[in-house]
N, C-alpha and C positions, 0 to 999 in steps of 0.2 A: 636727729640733727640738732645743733645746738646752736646757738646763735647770741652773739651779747653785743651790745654796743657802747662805744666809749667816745663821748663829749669832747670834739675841740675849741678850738675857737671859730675855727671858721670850718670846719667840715665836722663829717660822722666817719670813725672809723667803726667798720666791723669783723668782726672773724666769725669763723662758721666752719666746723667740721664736718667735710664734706665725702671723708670715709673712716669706716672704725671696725676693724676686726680682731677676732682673736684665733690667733692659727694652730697655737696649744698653749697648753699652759703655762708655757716659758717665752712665748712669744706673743706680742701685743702690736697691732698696727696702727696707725692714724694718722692723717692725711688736713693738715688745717688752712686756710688760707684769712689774709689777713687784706683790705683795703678799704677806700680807695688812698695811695699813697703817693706824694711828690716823687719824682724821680731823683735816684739817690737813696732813697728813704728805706727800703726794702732788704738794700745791700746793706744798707749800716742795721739793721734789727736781727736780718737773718744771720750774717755772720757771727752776733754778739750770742744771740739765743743757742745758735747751733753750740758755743762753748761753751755757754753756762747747761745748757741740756746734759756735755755727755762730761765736763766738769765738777759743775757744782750741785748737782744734787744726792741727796747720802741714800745711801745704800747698805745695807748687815752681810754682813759674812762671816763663814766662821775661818778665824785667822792663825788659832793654835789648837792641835791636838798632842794627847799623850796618852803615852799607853807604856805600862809596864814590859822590862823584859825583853825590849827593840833595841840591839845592838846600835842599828845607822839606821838611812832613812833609806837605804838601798839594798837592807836585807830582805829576806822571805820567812813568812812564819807557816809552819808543817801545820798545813790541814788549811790553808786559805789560798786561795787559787794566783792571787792580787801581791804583789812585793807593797813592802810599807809606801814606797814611792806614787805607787799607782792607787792606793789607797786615799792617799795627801791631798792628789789629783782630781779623784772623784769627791772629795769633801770640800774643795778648792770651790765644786762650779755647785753646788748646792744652794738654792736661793730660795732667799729667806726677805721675812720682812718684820719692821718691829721701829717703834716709836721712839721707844727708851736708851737713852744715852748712856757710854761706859761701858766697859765689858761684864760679860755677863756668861753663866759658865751653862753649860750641857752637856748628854754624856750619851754614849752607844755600848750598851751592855747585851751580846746574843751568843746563848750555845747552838753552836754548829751540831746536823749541815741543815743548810739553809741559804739564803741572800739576805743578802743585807740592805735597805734601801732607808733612805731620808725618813721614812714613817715609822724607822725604830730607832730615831735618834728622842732623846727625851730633854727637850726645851724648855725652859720658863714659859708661864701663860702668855707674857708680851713680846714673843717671839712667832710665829708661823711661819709654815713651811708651804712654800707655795706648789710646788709636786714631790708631792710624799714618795714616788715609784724612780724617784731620783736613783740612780745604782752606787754603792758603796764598797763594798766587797762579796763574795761567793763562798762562803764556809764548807768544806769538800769532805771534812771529816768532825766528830765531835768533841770540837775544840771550844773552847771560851774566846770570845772577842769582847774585849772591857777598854773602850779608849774614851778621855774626857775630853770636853772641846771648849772652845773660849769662842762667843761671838761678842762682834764688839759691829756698832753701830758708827760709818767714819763714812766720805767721800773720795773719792779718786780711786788711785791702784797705788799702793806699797810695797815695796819689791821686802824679800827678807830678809835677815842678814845674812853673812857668810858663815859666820857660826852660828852653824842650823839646830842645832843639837844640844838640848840642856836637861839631863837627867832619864830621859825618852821623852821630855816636850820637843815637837818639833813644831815652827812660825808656817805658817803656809802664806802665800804671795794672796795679799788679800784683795780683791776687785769686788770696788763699795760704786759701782760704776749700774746702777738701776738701769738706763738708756744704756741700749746697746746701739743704737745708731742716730743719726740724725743728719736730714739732708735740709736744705734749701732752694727754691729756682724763683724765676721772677718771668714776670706775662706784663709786658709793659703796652701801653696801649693809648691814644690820642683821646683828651676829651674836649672839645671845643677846641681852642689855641694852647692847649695846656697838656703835655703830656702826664700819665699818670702808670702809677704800676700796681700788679697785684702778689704778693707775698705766698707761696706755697710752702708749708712747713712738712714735713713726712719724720712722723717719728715711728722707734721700733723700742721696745720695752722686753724686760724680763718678768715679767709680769706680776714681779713684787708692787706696782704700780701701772694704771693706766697711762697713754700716751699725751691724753687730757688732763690729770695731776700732774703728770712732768711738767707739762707747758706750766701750768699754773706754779709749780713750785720752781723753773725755771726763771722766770719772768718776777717772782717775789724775789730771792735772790739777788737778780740783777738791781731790782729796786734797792733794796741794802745795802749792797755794792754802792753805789752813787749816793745813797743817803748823806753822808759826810761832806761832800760837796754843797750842801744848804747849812750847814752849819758854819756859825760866823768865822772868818779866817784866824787864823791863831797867826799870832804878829811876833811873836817872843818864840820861835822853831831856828833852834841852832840845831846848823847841819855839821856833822865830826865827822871827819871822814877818818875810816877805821881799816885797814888795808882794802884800800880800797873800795871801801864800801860806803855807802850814808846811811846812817840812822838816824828815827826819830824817837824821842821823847815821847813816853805814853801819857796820855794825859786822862785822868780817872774824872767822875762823878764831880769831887771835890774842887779839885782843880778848874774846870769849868764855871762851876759856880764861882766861886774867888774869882776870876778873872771877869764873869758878867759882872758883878758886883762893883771890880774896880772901875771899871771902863762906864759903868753908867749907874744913876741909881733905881731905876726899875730895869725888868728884864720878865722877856718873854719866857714863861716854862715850855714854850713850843722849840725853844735852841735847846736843850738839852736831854741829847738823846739817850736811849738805856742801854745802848752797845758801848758807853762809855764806863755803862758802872761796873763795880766793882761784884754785880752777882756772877753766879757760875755759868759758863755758856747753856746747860740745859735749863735754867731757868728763865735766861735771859730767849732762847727757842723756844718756848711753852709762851712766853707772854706778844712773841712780835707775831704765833702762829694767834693769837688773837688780835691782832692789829694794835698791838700797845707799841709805840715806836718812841715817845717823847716822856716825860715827864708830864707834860697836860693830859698826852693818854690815860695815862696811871692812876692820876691824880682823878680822873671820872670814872673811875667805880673803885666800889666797896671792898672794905673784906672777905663780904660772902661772893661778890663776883669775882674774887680771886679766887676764890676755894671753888666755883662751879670751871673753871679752867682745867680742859684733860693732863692729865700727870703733873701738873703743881700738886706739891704735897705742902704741907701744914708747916712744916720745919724750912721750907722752901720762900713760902709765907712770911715767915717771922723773920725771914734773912732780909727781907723786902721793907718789911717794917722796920727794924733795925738800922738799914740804911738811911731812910724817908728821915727816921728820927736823928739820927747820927751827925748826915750832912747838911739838913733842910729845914731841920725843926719844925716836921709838918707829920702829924697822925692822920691815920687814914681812917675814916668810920666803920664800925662792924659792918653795919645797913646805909643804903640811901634811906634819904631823909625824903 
């Protein structure tokens, strides 16, 4: 059981996981409750959490295969039990997990007969398979099965396009959707003159992830979401409307600075955040999964605590320095001093 507590002003809130199972490999349970909360308070946390749960958190799948010598994606090849279709199918719900952003490629190379299952697919190290006895196909005679695969690292569901078919690569409908479920209820209850309520969270996982990192990768999420919200209002936003539509103006690193600069002569490095800059989304992932959100974040630690950061690479680094230097005219030290 787990328990944490977080500081208001005028009260404690706490949560407490008060069930946790795991029913197979593919499935993960857990059971959280959150209080003591104002009335109202419950419904607006649980409704938000429940979307960011089975929304926003990413997920691997693998999204394309190809295989030589596959007319459609509806024929049968002599000596496999499986049509290509029901193949797609089985490769579709194969669940994976893996840190590293971008596609990244894999392959299924087996002479028949045999079965074919998720443990003879051949992954990069930064990929795993979380039930290997996953089923893929049934080889009934001794045939070659050689298909390559693409898993790429994204959140949501992608439907694929209508032209399925390029060369024998075939798109498979990719579900980057980790939480497979998520519920909410609410236990409302009188304290003194004061009513109050308690938060029940129930989550169900794939078990590329616990129900307890979802929450928590959940809940950072939503923080980022709202992050933008504390930064100072931007007063110069012309709205164009474009059939219909309104767009904003992106506004970079640069930009930001110039406008603190005109508007005042000093300025907080706590207003500008690094989801404005101009690095690549997995870099800009690797440093907020370290709590680096600002430029004052940044700007407290080192070169080398940027290099002890999981999968920042060195080339990744120097993109970071580059900028600091570019827009800011600030170096960053190898070492604290």
């Amino acid at each position: 059981m787990v328990r944490e507590e977080i500081r208001g002003s005028t009260r404690t809130l706490q949560w407490k996981c008060v069930e946790s199972r795991v029913d197979s490999k593919r499935l993960y349970y857990g059971r959280f409750i959150l209080s003591p909360l104002m009335k109202g308070q419950a419904d607006t946390i649980g409704i938000a959490m429940r979307r960011a749960l089975l929304g926003e958190i990413e997920g691997t799948c693998i999204t394309r295969a190809k295989s030589e010598k596959v007319p459609h994606e509806y024929s049968t090849i002599l000596g496999i039990e499986e049509s290509v279709h029901e193949i797609l199918m089985n490769l579709k719900e194969i669940v994976l997990k893996s840190n590293i952003y971008g596609t990244q490629g894999a392959s299924v190379c087996i002479k028949g007969p045999g079965y074919i299952t998720a443990q003879d697919i051949i992954s990069p190290p930064s990929v795993e398979i979380v039930d290997t006895r996953q089923h893929i196909a049934n080889l009934t005679e001794p045939v070659d099965l050689c298909i390559e695969l693409e898993i790429k690292r994204d959140r949501g569901y992608r439907i694929k396009p209508t032209n399925n078919s390029q060369d024998g690569s075939y798109p498979i409908d990719a579900v980057s959707m980790p939480v497979r479920n998520a519920n909410h209820s609410i236990y409302s209850y009188n304290n003194g003159n004061e009513k109050q309520e308690i938060l029940f969270l129930e989550i169900w996982t794939n078990g590329s992830l616990t129900p307890k990192e979802a929450l928590r990768e959940a809940s950072r999420n939503l923080i980022d979401l709202f992050i933008p919200f504390l930064h100072a209002e931007e007063e110069d936003i012309n709205f164009e409307e474009n059939k219909n539509r309104f767009t904003l103006p992106f506004f970079t690193f640069h930009d930001r600075l110039a406008n603190l600069k005109k508007k005042k002569k000093g300025f907080s490095l706590k207003c500008i955040f690094i989801d404005q800059s101009e690095l690549p989304s997995r870099t800009y992932n690797c440093l907020k999964r370290s709590n680096i959100h600002t430029l004052s974040d940044l700007l407290s630690n080192s070169q080398e605590d940027l290099m002890k950061i999981k999968y920042l690479r060195i080339e990744d680094i120097k993109q970071i320095l580059d900028i600091l230097q570019k827009h800011f005219g600030i170096y960053l030290p190898k070492n604290k001093f």
